[in-house]
LOGU-741078 format. One line per 3 residues: number of its first residue (from 1); their letters; for each residue x, y, z of C-alpha. Coordinates in nm, 2 decimals. Layout:
% residues N
NUM) a) X Y Z  ...
% end
This chain:
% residues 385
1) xxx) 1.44 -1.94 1.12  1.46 -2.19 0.81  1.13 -2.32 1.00
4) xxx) 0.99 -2.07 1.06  1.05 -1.92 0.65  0.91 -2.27 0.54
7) xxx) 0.60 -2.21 0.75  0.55 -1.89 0.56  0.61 -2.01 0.25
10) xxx) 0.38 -2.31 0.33  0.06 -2.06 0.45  0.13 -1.81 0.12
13) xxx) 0.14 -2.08 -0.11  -0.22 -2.23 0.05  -0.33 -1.86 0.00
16) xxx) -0.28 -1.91 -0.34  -0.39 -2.25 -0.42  -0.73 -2.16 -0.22
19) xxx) -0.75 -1.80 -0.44  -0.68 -2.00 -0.77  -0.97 -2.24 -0.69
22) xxx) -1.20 -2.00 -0.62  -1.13 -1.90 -0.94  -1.15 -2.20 -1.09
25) xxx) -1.50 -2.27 -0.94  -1.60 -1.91 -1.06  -1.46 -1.96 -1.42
28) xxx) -1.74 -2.35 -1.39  -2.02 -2.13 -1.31  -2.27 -2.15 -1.57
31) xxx) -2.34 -1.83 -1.74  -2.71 -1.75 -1.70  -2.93 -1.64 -1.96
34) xxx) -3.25 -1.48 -1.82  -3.57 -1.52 -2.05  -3.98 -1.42 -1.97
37) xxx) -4.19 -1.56 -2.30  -4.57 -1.57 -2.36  -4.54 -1.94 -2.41
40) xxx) -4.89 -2.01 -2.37  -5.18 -1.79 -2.36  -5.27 -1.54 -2.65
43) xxx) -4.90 -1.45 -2.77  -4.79 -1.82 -2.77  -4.75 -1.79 -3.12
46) xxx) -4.51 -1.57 -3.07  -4.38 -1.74 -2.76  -4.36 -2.14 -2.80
49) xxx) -4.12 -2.12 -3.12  -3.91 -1.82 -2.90  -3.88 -2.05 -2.64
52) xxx) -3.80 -2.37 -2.81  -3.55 -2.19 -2.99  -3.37 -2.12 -2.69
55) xxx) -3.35 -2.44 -2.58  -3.27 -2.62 -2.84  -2.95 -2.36 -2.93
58) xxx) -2.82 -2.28 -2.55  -2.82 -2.70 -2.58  -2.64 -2.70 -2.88
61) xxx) -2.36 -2.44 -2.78  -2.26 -2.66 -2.41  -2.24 -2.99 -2.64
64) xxx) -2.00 -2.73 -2.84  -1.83 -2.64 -2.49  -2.03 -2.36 -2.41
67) xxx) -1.91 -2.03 -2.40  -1.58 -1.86 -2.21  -1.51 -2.23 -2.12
70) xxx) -1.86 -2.23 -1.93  -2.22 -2.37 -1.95  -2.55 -2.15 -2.07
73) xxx) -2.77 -2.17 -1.79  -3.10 -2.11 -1.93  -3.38 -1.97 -1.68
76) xxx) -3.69 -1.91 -1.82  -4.07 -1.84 -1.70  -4.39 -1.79 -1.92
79) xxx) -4.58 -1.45 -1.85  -4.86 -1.61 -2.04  -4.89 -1.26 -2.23
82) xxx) -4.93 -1.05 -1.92  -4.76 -0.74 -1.86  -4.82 -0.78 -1.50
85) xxx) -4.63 -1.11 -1.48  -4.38 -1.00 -1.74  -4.28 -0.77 -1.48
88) xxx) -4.29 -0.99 -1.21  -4.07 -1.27 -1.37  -3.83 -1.00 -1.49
91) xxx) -3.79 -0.88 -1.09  -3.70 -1.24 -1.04  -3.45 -1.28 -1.32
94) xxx) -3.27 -1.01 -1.17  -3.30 -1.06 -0.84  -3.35 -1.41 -0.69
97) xxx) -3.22 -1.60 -1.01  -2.94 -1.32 -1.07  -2.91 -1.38 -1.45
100) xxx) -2.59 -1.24 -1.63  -2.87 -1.16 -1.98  -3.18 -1.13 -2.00
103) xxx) -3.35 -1.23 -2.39  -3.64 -1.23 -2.40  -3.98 -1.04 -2.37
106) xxx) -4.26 -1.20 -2.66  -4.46 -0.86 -2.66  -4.39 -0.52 -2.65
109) xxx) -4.60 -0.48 -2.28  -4.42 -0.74 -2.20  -4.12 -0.56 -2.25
112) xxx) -4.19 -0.25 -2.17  -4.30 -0.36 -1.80  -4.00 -0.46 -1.77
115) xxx) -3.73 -0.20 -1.87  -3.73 0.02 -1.59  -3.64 -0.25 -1.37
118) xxx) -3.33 -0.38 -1.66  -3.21 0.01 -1.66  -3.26 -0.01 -1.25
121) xxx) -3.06 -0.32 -1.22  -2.84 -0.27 -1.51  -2.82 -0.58 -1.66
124) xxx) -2.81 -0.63 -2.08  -3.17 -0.70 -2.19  -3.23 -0.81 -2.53
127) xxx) -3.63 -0.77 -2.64  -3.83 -0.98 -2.91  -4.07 -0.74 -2.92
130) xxx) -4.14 -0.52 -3.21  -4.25 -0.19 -3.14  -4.00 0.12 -3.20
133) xxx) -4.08 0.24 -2.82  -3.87 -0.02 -2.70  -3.53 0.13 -2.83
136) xxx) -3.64 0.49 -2.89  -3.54 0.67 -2.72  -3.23 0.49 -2.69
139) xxx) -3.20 0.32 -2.35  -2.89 0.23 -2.17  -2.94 -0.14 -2.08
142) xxx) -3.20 -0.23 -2.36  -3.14 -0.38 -2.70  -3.40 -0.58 -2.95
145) xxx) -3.39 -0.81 -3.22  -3.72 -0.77 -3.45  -3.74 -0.48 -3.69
148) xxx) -3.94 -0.19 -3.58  -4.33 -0.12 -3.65  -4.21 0.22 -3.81
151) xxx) -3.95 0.01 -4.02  -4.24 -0.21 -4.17  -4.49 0.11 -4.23
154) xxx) -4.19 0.26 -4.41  -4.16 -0.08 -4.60  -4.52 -0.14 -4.64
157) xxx) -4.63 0.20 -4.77  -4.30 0.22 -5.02  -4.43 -0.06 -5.16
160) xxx) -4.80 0.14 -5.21  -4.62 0.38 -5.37  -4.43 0.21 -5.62
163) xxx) -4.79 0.05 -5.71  -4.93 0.37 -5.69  -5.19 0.37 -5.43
166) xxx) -5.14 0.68 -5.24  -5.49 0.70 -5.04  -5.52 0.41 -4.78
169) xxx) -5.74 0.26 -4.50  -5.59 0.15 -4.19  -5.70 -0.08 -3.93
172) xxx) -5.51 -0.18 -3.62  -5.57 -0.35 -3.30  -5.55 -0.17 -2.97
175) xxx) -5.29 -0.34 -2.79  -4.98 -0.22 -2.76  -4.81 -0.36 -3.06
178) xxx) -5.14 -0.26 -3.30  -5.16 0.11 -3.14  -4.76 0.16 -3.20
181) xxx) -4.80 0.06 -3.53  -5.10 0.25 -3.61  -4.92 0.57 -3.41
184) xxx) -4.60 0.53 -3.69  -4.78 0.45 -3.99  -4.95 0.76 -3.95
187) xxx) -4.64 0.99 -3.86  -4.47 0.76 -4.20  -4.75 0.83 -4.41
190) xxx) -4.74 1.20 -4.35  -4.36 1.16 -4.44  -4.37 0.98 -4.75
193) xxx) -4.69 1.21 -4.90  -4.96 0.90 -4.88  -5.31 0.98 -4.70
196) xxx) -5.45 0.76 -4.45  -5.84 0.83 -4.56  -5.97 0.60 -4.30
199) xxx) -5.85 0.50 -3.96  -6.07 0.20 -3.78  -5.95 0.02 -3.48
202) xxx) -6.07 -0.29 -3.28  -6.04 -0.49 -2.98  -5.83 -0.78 -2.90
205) xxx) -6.15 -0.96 -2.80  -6.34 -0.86 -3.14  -6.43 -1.16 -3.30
208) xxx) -6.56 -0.98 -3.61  -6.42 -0.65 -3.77  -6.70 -0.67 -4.07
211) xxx) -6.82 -0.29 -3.95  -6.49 -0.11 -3.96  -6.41 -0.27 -4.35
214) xxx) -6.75 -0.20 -4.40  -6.67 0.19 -4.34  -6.32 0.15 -4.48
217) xxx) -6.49 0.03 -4.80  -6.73 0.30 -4.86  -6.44 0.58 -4.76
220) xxx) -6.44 0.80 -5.10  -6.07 0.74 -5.27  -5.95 0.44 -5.09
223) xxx) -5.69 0.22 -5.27  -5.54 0.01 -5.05  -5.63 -0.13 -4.70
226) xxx) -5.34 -0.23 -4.41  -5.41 -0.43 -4.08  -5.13 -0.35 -3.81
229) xxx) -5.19 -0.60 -3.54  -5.12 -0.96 -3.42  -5.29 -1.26 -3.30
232) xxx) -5.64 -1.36 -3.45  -5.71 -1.03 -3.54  -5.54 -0.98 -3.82
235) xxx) -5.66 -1.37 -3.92  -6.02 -1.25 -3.86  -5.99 -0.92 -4.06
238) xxx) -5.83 -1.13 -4.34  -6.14 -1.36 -4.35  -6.38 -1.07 -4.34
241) xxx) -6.20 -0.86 -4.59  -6.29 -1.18 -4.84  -6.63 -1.20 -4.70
244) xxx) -6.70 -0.86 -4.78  -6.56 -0.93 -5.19  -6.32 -0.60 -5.12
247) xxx) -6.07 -0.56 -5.45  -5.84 -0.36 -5.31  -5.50 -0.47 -5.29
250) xxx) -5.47 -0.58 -4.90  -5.16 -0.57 -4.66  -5.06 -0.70 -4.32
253) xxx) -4.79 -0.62 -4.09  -4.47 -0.85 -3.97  -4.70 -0.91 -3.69
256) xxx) -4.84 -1.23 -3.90  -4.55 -1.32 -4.08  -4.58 -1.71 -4.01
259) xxx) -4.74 -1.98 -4.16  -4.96 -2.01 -3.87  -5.09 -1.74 -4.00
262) xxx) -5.20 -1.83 -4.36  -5.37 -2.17 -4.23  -5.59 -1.95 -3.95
265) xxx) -5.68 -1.73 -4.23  -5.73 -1.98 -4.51  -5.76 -1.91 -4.89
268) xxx) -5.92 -1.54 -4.78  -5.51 -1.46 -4.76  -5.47 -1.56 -5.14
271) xxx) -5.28 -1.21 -5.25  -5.20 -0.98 -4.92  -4.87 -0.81 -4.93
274) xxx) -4.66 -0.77 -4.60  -4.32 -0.71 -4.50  -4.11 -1.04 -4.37
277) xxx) -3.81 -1.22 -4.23  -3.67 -1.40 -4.60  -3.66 -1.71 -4.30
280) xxx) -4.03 -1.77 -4.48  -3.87 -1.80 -4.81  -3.55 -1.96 -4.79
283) xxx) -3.51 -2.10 -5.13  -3.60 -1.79 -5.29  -3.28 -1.63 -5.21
286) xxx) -3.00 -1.58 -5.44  -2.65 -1.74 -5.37  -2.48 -1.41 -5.34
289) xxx) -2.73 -1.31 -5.07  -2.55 -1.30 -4.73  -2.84 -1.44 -4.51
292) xxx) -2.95 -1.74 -4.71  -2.71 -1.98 -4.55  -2.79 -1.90 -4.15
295) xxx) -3.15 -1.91 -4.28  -3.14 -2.22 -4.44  -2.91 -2.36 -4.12
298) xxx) -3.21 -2.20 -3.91  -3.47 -2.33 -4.08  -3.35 -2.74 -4.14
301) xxx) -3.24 -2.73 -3.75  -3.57 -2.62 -3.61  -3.78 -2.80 -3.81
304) xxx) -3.53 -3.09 -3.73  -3.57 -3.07 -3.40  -3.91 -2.98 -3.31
307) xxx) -4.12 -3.13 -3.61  -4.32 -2.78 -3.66  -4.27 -2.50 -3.90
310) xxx) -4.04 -2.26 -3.83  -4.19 -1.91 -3.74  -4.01 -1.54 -3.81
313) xxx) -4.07 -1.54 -3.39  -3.81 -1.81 -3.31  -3.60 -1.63 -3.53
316) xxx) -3.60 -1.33 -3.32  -3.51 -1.56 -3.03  -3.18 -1.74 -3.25
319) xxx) -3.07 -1.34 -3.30  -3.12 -1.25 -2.95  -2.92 -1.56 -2.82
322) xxx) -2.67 -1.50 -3.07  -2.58 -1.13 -3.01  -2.62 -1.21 -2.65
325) xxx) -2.33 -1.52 -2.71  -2.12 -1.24 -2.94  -2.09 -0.96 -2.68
328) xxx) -2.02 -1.22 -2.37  -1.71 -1.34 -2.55  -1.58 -1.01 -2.70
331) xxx) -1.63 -0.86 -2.34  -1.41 -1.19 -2.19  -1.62 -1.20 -1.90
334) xxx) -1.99 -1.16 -1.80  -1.91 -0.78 -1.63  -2.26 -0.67 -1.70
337) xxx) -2.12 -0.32 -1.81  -1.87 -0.47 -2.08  -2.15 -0.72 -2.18
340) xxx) -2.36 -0.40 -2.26  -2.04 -0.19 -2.43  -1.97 -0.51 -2.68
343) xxx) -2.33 -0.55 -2.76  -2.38 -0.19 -2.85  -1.99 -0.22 -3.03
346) xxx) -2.16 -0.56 -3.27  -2.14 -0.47 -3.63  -2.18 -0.69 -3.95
349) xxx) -2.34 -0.94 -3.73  -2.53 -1.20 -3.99  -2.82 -1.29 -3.83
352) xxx) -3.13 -1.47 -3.93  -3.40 -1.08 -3.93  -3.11 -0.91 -4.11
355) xxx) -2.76 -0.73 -4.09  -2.76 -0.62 -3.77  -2.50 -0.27 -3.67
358) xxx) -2.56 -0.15 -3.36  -2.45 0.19 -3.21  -2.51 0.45 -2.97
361) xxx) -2.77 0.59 -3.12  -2.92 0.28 -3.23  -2.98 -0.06 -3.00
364) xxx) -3.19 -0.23 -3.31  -2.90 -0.23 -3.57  -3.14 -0.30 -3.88
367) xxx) -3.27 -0.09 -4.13  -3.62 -0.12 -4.29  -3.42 -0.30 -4.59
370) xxx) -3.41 -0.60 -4.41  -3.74 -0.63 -4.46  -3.84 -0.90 -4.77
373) xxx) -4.16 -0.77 -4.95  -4.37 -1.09 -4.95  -4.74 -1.22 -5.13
376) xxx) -4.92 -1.49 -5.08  -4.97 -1.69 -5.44  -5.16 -2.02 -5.37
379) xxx) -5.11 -2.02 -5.05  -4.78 -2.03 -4.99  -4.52 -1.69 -4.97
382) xxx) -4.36 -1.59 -5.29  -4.08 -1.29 -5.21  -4.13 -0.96 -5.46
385) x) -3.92 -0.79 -5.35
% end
């Protein structure tokens, strides 16, 4: 009988030795973050720093021991700017690689190909993309780090207003991000009581927008002209806008907010307005301001690291990888549906784009305060306001 007890206790206790190292090689798992970028192609600007900042920080957290006690697993593929293969890569994330987060998603058709699939599967997805479509309505699964489009016409035309231009030209690309922005800009304007006199539009293949200033300049009443796009447009609109000697006092969107931008459009930028990350400012900060020191920290480690100027874009990345980080270790585990509760539970989060406080009702977190008010003055950014 003693035997036959010590048998019994033999087998349970090899239950549980077996039990607790499959949870031990569970608990070494790597936890893996999911990410489709436009790394090359068209958007690249948007996602080479996105996708070097991944790298570099997922790197820097397992030299810090990771998170949970486990490794960040990065898997990443580069749509190249196609919604198509956004879609395609996202499929794979989700089902073949069987990430724990996705961040990622350079563009908003990028992103947008790829929510129903995220809300399908139900796994966190954390976008880059800006427009407002991409968290309004609120969906379950999807979350985003860069302000919205409607957030910078909101900023952008306050600023009119306290200038006093009331009665503006707009001129937006077609794409998806240019035709968001050009949608709320309207529906803002209408809001705030300033009149969009003239309304011109071009292609992402355009390689000259002379014709629609050209009518935008002879528009009866116009006192100030906004671009809403991304990419060379808005560099080539810049350039022709100075061509064409227009006065008027000229703004871009957040679309541009790099310094890529101000060397592809040259000294034709000298004195555009547009709303901004203060990552392009650093040192214009004040102490008291919460955000100066993770910019700063940002900023140095980036351009440490990679020997380029840091870009707004890779900031959006650091945010995304960040909140992602948060939610994982307030949830204590990778459950994709306490992942998701934490992330939408994150408030006072410091991040590099702003203050972020999610909710419900709200998977941004930021207001259009976050935005920094910025003009180029011999060719570099200066912050107003």
């Amino acid at each position: 009988m003693l035997s036959t007890m010590m048998r019994r206790a033999g087998k349970c206790a090899a239950v549980a030795a077996a039990g607790l190292m499959m949870m031990s090689a569970q608990a070494a798992e790597p936890i893996k973050i999911g990410s489709f970028l436009s790394v090359t192609g068209p958007a690249s600007f948007l996602g080479d720093p996105e996708l070097k900042t991944l790298e570099m920080y997922v790197e820097k957290i397992n030299e810090d021991g990771g998170v949970l006690g486990r490794q960040l697993e990065l898997i990443h593929y580069d749509d190249v700017g196609n919604a198509s293969s956004a879609r395609n890569f996202a499929s794979r994330l989700l089902r073949s690689d069987r990430v724990d987060i996705i961040v990622g998603g350079s563009t908003t058709g990028a992103t947008m190909a790829a929510v129903p699939l995220v809300e399908q599967a139900g796994v966190p997805f954390i976008s880059l993309a800006g427009a407002v479509v991409i968290t309004t309505p609120v969906k379950k699964w999807v979350f985003k780090t860069p302000q919205t489009d409607r957030m910078a016409a909101e900023r952008v035309l306050g600023d009119m207003k306290e200038r006093g231009l009331t009665k503006v030209g707009l001129i937006s690309g077609t794409g998806g991000f240019g035709s968001s922005g050009r949608a709320q800009t309207l529906e803002v304007a209408e809001m705030m009581g300033v009149e969009i006199v003239a309304d011109e539009t071009y292609s992402g293949s355009d390689t000259d927008m002379t014709a629609q200033l050209t009518n935008i300049r002879n528009t009866d009443g116009v006192q100030a002209v906004l671009n809403f796009g991304f990419g060379q447009g808005p560099a080539i609109v810049t350039r022709n806008y100075n061509q064409l000697g227009i006065e008027l006092p000229f703004y871009q969107s957040h679309g541009v907010a790099s310094d890529s931008f101000l060397e592809l459009a040259g000294d034709a930028a000298e004195g555009l307005r547009l709303p901004a990350s203060p990552l392009l400012v650093p040192d214009s900060l004040p102490e008291s301001d919460p955000q100066k020191e993770v910019v700063q920290n940002y900023k140095s480690e980036y351009e440490a690291r990679w020997d380029s100027k840091v870009s707004t874009f890779g900031a959006y990345a650091y945010d995304g990888l960040m909140l992602a980080v948060r939610a994982i270790e307030e949830a204590g585990s990778t459950d994709p549906e306490a992942v998701r509760d934490a992330l939408e539970s994150i408030s006072g989060y410091v991040g590099v784009t702003g203050e972020f406080n999610m909710s419900p009702e709200d998977h941004n977190g930021l207001d259009a305060d976050s935005f920094r008010i910025l003009e180029v003055q011999n060719g570099d950014w200066k912050l107003i306001d």
